[in-house]
Backbone atoms as SQL, in Angstrom:
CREATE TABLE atoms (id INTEGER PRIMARY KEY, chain TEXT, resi INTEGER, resn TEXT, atom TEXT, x REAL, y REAL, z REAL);
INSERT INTO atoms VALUES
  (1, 'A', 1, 'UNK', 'N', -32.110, 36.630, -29.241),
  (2, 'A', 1, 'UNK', 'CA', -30.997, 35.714, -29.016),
  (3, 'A', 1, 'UNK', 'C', -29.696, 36.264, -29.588),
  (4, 'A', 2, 'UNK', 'N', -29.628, 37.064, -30.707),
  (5, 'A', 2, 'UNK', 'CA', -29.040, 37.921, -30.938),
  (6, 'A', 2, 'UNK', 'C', -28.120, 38.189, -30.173),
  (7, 'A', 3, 'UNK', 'N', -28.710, 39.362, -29.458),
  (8, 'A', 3, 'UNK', 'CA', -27.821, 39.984, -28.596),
  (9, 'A', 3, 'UNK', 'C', -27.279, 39.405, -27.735),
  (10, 'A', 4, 'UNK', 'N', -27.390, 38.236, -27.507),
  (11, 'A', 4, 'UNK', 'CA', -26.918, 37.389, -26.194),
  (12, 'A', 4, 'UNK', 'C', -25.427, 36.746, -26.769),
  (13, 'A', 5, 'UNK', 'N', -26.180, 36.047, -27.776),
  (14, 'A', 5, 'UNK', 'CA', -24.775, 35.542, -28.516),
  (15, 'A', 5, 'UNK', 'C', -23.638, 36.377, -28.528),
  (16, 'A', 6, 'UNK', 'N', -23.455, 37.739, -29.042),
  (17, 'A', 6, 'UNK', 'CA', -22.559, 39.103, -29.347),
  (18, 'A', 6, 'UNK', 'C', -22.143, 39.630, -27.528),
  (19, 'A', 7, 'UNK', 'N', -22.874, 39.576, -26.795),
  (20, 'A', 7, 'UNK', 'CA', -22.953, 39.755, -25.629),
  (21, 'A', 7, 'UNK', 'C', -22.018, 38.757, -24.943),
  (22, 'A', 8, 'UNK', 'N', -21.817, 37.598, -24.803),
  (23, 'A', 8, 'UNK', 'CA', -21.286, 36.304, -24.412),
  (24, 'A', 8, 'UNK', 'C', -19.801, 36.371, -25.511),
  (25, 'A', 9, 'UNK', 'N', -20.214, 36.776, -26.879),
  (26, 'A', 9, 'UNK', 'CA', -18.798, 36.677, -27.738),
  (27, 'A', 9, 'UNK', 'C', -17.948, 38.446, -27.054),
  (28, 'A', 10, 'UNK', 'N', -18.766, 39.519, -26.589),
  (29, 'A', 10, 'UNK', 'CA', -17.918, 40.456, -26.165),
  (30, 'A', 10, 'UNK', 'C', -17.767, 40.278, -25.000),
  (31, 'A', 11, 'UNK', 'N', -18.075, 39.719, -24.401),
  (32, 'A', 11, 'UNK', 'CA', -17.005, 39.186, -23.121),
  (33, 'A', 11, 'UNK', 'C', -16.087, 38.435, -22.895),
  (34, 'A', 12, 'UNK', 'N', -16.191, 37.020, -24.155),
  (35, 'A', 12, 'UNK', 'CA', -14.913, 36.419, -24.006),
  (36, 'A', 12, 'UNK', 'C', -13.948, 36.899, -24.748),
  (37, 'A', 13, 'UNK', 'N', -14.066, 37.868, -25.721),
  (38, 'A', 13, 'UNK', 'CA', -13.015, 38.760, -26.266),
  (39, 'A', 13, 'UNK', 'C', -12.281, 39.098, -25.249),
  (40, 'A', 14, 'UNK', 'N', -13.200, 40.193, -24.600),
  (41, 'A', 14, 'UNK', 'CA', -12.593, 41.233, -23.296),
  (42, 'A', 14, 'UNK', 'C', -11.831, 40.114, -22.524),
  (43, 'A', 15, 'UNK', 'N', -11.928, 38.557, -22.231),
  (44, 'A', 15, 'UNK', 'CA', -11.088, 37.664, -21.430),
  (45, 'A', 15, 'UNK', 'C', -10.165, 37.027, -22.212),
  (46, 'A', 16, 'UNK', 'N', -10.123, 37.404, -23.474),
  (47, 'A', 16, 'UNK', 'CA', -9.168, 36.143, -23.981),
  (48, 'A', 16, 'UNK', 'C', -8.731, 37.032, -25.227),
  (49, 'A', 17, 'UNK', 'N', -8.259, 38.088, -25.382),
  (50, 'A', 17, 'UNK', 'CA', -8.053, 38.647, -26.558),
  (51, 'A', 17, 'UNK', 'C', -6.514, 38.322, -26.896),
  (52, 'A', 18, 'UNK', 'N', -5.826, 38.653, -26.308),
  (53, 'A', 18, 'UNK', 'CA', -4.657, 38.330, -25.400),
  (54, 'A', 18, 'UNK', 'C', -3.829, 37.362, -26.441),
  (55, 'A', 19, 'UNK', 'N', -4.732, 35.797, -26.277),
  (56, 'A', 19, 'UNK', 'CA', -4.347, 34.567, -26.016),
  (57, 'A', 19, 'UNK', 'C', -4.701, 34.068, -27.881),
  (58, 'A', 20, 'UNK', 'N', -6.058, 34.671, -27.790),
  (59, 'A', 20, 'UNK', 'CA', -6.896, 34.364, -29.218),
  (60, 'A', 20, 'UNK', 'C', -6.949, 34.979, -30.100),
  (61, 'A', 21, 'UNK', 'N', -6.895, 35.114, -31.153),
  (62, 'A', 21, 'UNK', 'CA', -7.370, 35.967, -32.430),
  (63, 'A', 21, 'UNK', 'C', -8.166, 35.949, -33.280),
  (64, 'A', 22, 'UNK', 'N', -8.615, 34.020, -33.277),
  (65, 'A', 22, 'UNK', 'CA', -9.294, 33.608, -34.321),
  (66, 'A', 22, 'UNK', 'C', -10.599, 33.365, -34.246),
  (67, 'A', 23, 'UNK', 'N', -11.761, 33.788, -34.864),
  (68, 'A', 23, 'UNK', 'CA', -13.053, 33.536, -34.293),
  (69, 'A', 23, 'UNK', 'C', -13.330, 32.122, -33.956),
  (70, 'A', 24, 'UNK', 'N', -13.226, 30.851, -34.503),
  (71, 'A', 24, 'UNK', 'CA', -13.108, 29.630, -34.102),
  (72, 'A', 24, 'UNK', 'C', -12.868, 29.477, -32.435),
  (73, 'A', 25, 'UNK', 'N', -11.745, 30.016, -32.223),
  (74, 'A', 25, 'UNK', 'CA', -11.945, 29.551, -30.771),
  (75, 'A', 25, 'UNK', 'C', -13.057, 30.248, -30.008),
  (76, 'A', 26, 'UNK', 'N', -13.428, 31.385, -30.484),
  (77, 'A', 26, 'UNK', 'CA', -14.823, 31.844, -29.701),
  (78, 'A', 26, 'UNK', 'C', -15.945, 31.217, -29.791),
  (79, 'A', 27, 'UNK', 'N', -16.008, 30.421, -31.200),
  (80, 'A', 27, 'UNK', 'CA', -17.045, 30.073, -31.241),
  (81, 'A', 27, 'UNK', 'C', -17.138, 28.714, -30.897),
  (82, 'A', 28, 'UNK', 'N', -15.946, 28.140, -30.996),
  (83, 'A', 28, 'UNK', 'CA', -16.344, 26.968, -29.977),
  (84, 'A', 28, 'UNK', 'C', -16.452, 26.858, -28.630),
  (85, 'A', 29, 'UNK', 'N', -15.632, 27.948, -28.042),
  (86, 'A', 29, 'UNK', 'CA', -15.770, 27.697, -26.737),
  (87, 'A', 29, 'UNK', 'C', -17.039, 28.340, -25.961),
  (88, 'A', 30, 'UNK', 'N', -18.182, 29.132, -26.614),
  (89, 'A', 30, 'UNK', 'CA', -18.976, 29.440, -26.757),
  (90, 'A', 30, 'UNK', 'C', -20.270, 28.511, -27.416),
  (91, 'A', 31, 'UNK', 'N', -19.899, 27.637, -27.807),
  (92, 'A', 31, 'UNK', 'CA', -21.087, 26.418, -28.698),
  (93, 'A', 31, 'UNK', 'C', -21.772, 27.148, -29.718),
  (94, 'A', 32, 'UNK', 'N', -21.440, 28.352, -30.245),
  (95, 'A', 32, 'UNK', 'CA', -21.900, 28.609, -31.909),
  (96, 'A', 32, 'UNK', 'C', -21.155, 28.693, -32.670),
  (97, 'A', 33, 'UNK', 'N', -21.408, 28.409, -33.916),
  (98, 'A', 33, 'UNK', 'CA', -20.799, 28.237, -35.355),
  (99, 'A', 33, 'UNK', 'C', -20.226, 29.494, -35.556),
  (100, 'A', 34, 'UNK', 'N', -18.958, 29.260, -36.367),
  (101, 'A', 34, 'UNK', 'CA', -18.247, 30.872, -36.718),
  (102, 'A', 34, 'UNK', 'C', -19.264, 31.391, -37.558),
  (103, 'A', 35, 'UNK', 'N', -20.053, 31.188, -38.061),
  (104, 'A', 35, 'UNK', 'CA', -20.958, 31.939, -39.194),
  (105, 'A', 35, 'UNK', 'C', -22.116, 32.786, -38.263),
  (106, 'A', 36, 'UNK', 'N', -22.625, 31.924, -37.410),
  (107, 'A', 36, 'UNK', 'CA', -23.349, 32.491, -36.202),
  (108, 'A', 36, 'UNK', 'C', -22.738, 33.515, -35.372),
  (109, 'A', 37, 'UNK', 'N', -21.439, 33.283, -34.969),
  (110, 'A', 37, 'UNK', 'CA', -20.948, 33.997, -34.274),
  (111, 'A', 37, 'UNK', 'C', -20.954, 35.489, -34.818),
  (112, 'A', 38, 'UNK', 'N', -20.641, 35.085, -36.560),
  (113, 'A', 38, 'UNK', 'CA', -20.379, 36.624, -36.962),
  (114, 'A', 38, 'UNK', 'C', -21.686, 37.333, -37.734),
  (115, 'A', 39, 'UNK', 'N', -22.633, 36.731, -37.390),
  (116, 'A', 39, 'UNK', 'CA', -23.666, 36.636, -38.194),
  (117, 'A', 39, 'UNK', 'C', -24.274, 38.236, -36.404),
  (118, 'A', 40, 'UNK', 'N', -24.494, 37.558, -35.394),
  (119, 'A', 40, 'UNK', 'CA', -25.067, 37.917, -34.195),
  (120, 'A', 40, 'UNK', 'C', -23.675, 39.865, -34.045),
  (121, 'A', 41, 'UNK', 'N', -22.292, 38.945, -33.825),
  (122, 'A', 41, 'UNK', 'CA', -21.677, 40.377, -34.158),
  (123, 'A', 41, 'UNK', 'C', -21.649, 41.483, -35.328),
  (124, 'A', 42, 'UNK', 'N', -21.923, 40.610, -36.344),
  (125, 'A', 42, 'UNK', 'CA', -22.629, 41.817, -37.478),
  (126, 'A', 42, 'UNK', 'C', -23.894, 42.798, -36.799),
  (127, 'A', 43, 'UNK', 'N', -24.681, 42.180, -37.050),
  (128, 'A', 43, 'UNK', 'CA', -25.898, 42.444, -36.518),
  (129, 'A', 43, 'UNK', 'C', -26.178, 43.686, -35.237),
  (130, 'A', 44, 'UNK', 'N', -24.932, 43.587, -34.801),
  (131, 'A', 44, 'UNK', 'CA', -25.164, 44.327, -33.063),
  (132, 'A', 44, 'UNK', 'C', -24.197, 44.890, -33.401),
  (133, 'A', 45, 'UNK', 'N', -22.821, 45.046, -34.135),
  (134, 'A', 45, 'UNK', 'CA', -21.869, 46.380, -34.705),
  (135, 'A', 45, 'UNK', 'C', -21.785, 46.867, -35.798),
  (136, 'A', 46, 'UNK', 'N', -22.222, 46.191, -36.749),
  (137, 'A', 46, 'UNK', 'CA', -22.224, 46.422, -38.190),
  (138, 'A', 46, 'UNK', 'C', -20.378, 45.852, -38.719),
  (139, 'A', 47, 'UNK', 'N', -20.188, 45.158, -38.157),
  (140, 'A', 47, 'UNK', 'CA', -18.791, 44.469, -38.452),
  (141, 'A', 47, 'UNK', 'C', -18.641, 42.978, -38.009),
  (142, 'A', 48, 'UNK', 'N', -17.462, 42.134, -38.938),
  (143, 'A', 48, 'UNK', 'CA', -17.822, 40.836, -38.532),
  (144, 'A', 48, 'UNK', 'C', -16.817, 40.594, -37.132),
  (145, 'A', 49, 'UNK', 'N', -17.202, 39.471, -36.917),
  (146, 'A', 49, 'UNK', 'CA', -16.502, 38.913, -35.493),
  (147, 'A', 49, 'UNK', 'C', -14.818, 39.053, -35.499),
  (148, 'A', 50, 'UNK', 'N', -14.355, 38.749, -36.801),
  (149, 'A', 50, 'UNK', 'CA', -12.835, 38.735, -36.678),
  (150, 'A', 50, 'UNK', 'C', -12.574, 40.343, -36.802),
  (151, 'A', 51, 'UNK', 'N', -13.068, 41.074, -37.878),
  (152, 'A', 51, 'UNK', 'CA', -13.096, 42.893, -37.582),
  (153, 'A', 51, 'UNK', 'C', -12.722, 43.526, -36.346),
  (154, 'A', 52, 'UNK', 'N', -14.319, 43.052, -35.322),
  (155, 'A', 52, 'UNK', 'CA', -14.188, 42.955, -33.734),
  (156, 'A', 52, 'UNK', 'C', -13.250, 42.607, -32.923),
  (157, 'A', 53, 'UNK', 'N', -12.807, 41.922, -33.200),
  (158, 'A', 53, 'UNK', 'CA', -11.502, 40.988, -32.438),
  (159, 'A', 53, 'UNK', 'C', -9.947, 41.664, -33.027),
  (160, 'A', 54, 'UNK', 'N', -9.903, 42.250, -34.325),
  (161, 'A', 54, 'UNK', 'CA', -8.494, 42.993, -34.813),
  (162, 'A', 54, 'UNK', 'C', -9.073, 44.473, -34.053),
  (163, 'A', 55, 'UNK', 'N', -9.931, 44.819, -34.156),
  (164, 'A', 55, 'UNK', 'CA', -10.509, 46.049, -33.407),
  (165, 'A', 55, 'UNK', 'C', -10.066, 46.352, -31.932),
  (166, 'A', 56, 'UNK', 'N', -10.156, 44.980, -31.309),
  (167, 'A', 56, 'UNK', 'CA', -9.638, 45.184, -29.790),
  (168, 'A', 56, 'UNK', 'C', -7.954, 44.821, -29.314),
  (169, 'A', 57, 'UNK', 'N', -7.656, 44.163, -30.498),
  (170, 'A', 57, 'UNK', 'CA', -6.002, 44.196, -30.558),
  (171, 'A', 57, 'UNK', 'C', -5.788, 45.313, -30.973),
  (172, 'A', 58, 'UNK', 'N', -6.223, 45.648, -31.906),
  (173, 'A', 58, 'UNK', 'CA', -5.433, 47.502, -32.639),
  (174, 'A', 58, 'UNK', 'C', -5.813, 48.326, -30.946),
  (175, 'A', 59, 'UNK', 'N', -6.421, 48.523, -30.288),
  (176, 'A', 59, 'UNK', 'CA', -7.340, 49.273, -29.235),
  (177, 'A', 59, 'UNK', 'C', -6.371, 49.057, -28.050),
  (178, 'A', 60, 'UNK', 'N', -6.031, 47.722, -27.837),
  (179, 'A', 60, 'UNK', 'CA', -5.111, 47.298, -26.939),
  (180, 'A', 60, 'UNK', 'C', -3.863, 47.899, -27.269),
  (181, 'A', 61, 'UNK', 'N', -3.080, 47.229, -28.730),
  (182, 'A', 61, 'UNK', 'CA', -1.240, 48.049, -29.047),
  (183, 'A', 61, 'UNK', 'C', -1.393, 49.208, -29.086),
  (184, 'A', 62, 'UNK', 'N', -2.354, 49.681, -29.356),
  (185, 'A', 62, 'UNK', 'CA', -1.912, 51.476, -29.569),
  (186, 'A', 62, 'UNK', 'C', -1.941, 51.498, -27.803),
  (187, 'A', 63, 'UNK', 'N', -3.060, 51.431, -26.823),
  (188, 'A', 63, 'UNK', 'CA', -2.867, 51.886, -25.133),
  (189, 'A', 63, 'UNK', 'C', -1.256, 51.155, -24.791),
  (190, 'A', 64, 'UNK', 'N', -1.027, 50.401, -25.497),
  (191, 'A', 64, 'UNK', 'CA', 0.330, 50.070, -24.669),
  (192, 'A', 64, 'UNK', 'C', 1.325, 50.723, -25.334),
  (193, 'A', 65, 'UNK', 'N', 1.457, 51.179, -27.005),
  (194, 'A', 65, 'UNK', 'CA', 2.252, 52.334, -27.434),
  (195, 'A', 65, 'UNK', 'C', 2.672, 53.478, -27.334),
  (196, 'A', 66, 'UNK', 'N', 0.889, 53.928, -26.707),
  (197, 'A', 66, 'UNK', 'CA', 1.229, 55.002, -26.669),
  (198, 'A', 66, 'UNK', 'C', 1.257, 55.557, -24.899),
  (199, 'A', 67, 'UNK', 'N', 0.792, 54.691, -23.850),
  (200, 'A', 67, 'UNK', 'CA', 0.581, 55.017, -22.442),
  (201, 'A', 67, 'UNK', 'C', 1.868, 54.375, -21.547),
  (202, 'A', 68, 'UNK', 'N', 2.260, 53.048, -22.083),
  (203, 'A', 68, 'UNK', 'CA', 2.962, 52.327, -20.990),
  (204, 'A', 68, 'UNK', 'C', 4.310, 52.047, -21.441),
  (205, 'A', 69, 'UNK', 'N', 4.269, 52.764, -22.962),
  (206, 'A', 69, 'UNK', 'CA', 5.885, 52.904, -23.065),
  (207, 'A', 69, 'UNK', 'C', 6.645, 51.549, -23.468),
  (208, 'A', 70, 'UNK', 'N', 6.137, 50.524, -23.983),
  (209, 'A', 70, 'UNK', 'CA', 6.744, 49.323, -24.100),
  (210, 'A', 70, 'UNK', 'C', 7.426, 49.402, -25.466),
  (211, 'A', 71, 'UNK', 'N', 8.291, 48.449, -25.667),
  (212, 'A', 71, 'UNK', 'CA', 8.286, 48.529, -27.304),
  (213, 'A', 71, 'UNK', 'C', 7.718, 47.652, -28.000),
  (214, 'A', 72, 'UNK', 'N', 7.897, 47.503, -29.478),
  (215, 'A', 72, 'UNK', 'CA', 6.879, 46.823, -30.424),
  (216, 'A', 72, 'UNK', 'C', 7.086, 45.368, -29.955),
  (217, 'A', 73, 'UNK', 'N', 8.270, 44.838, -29.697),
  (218, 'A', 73, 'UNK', 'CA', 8.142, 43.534, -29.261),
  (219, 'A', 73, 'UNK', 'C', 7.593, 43.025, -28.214),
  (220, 'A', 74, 'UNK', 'N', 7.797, 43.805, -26.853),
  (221, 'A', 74, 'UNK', 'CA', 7.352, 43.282, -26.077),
  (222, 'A', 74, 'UNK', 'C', 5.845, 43.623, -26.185),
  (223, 'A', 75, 'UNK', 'N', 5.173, 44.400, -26.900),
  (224, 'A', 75, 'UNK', 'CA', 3.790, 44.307, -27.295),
  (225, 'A', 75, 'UNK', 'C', 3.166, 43.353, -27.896),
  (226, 'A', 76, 'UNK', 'N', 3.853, 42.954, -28.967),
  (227, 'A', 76, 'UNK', 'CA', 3.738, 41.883, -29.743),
  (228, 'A', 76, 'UNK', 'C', 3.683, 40.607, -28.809),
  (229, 'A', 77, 'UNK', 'N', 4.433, 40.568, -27.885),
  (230, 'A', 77, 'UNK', 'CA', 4.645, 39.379, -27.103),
  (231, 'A', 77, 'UNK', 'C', 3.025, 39.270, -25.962),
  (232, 'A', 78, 'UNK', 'N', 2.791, 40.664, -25.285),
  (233, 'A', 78, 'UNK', 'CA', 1.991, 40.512, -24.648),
  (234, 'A', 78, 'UNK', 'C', 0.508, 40.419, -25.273),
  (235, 'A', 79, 'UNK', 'N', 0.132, 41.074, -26.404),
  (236, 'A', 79, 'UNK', 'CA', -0.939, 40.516, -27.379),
  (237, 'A', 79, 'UNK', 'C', -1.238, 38.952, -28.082),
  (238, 'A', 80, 'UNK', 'N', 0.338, 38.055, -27.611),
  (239, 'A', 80, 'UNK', 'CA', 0.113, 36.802, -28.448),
  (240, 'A', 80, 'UNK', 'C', 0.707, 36.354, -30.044),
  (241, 'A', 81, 'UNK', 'N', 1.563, 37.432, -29.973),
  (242, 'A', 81, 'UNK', 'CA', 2.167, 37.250, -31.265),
  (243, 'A', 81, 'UNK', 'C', 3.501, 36.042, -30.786),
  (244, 'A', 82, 'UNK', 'N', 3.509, 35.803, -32.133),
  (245, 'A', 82, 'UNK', 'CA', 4.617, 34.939, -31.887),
  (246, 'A', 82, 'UNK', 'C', 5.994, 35.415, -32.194),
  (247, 'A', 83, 'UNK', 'N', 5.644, 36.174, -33.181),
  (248, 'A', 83, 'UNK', 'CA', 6.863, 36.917, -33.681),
  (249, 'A', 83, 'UNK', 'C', 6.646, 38.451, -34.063),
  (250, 'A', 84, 'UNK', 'N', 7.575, 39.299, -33.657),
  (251, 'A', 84, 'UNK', 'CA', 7.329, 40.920, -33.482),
  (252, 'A', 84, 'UNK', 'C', 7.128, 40.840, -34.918),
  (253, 'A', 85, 'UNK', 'N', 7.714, 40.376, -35.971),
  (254, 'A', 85, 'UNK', 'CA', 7.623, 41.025, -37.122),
  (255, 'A', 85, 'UNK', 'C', 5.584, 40.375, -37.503),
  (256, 'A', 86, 'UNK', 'N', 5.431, 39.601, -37.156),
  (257, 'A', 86, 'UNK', 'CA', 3.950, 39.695, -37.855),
  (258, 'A', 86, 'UNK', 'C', 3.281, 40.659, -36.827),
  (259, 'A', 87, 'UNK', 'N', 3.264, 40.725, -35.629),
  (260, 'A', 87, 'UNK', 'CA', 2.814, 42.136, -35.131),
  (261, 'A', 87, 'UNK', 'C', 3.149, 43.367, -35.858),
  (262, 'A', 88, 'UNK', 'N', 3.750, 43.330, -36.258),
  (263, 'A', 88, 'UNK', 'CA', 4.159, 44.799, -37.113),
  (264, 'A', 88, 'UNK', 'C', 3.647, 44.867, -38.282),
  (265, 'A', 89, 'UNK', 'N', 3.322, 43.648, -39.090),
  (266, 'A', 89, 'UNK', 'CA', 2.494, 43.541, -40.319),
  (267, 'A', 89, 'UNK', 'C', 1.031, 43.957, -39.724),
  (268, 'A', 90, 'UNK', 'N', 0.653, 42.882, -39.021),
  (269, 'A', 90, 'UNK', 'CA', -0.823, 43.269, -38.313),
  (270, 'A', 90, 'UNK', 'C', -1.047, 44.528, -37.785),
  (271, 'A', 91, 'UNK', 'N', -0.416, 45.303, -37.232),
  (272, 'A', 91, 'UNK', 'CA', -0.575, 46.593, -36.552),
  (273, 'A', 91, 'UNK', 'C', -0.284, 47.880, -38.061),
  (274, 'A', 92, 'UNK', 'N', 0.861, 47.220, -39.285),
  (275, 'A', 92, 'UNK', 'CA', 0.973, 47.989, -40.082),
  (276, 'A', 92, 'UNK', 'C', -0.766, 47.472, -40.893),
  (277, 'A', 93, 'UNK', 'N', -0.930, 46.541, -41.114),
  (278, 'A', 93, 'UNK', 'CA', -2.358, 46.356, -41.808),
  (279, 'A', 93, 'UNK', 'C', -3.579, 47.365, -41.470),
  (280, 'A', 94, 'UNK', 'N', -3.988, 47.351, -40.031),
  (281, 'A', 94, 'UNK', 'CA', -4.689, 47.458, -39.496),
  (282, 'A', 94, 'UNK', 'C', -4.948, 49.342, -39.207),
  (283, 'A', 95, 'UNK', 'N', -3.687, 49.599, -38.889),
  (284, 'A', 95, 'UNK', 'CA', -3.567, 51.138, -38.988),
  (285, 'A', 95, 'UNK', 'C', -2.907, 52.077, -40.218),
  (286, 'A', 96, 'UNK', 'N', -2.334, 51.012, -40.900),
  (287, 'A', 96, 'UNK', 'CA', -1.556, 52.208, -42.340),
  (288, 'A', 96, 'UNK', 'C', -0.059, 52.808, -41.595),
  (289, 'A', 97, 'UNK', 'N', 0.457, 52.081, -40.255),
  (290, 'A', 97, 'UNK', 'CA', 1.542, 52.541, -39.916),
  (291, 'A', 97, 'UNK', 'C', 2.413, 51.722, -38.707),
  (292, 'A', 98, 'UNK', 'N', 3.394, 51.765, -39.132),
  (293, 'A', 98, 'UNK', 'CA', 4.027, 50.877, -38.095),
  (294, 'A', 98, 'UNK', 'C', 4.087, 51.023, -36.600),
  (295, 'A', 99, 'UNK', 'N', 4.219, 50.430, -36.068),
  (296, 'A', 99, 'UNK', 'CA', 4.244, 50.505, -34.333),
  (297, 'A', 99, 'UNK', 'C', 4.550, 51.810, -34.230),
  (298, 'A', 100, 'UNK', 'N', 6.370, 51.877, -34.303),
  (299, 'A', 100, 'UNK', 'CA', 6.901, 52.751, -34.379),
  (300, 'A', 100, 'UNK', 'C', 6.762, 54.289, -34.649),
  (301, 'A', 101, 'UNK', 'N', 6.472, 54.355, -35.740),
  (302, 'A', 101, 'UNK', 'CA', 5.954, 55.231, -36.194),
  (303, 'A', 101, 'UNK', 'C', 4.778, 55.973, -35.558),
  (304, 'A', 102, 'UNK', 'N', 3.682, 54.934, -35.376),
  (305, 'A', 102, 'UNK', 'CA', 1.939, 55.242, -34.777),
  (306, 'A', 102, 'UNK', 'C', 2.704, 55.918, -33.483),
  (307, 'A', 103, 'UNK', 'N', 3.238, 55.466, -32.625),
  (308, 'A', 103, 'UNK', 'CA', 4.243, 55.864, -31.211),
  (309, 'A', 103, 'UNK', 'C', 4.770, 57.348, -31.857),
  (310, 'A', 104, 'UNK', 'N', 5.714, 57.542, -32.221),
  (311, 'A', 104, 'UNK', 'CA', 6.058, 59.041, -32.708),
  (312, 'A', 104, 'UNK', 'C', 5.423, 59.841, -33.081),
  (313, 'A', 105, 'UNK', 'N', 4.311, 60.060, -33.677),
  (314, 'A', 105, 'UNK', 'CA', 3.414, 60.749, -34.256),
  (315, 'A', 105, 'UNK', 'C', 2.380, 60.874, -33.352),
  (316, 'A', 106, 'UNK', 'N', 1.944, 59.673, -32.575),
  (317, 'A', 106, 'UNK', 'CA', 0.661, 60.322, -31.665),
  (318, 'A', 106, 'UNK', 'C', 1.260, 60.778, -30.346),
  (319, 'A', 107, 'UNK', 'N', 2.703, 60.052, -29.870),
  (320, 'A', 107, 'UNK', 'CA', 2.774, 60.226, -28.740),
  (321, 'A', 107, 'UNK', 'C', 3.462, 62.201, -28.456),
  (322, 'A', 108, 'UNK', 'N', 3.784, 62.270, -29.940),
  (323, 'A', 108, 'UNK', 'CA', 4.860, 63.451, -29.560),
  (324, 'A', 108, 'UNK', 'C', 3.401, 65.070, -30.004),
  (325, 'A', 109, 'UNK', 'N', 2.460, 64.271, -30.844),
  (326, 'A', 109, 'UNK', 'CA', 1.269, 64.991, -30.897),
  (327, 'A', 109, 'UNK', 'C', 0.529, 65.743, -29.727);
């Protein structure tokens, strides 16, 4: 059952990453408990559900940093941020470097 749960939570990621960030809404809109939820995504990545979910936002801003040329805001905007500057905290958290920066260094690499 496991895998079904993690299976059902990596697909509504892949549909709603966008929109969501917080494991709560997966797991309700899914009918398991956030503890379940991250209990089944542990289990099947060795990371918890919210890990997973900053995993596919970091995965997402960098393809749009570094392929489609946007800038940090309008990234920020199309990931669901509300405001560029906490995208830039989150993307500085998550990678050790700012939008900006991650863009100059890999793109000119």
């Amino acid at each position: 059952m496991t895998n079904a749960v993690f299976e059902s939570f990596r697909a509504s990621v892949a549909a709603h990453f966008r929109e969501h960030h917080d494991v709560t809404f997966y797991a309700d809109a899914l009918g398991y408990s956030p503890r379940t939820l991250s209990r089944a995504t542990q289990d099947a990545t060795g990371r918890s559900a919210k890990s997973y979910i900053v995993e596919r936002l970091v995965l997402e801003a960098k393809r749009l940093l570094a392929h489609d040329q946007v800038t940090a805001a309008t990234c920020a905007r199309i990931l669901g941020f509300d405001d560029p500057s906490n995208f830039s905290v989150f993307f500085r958290n998550a990678t050790g470097s700012r939008p900006g920066v991650w863009r100059a260094t890999t793109v000119s690499a």
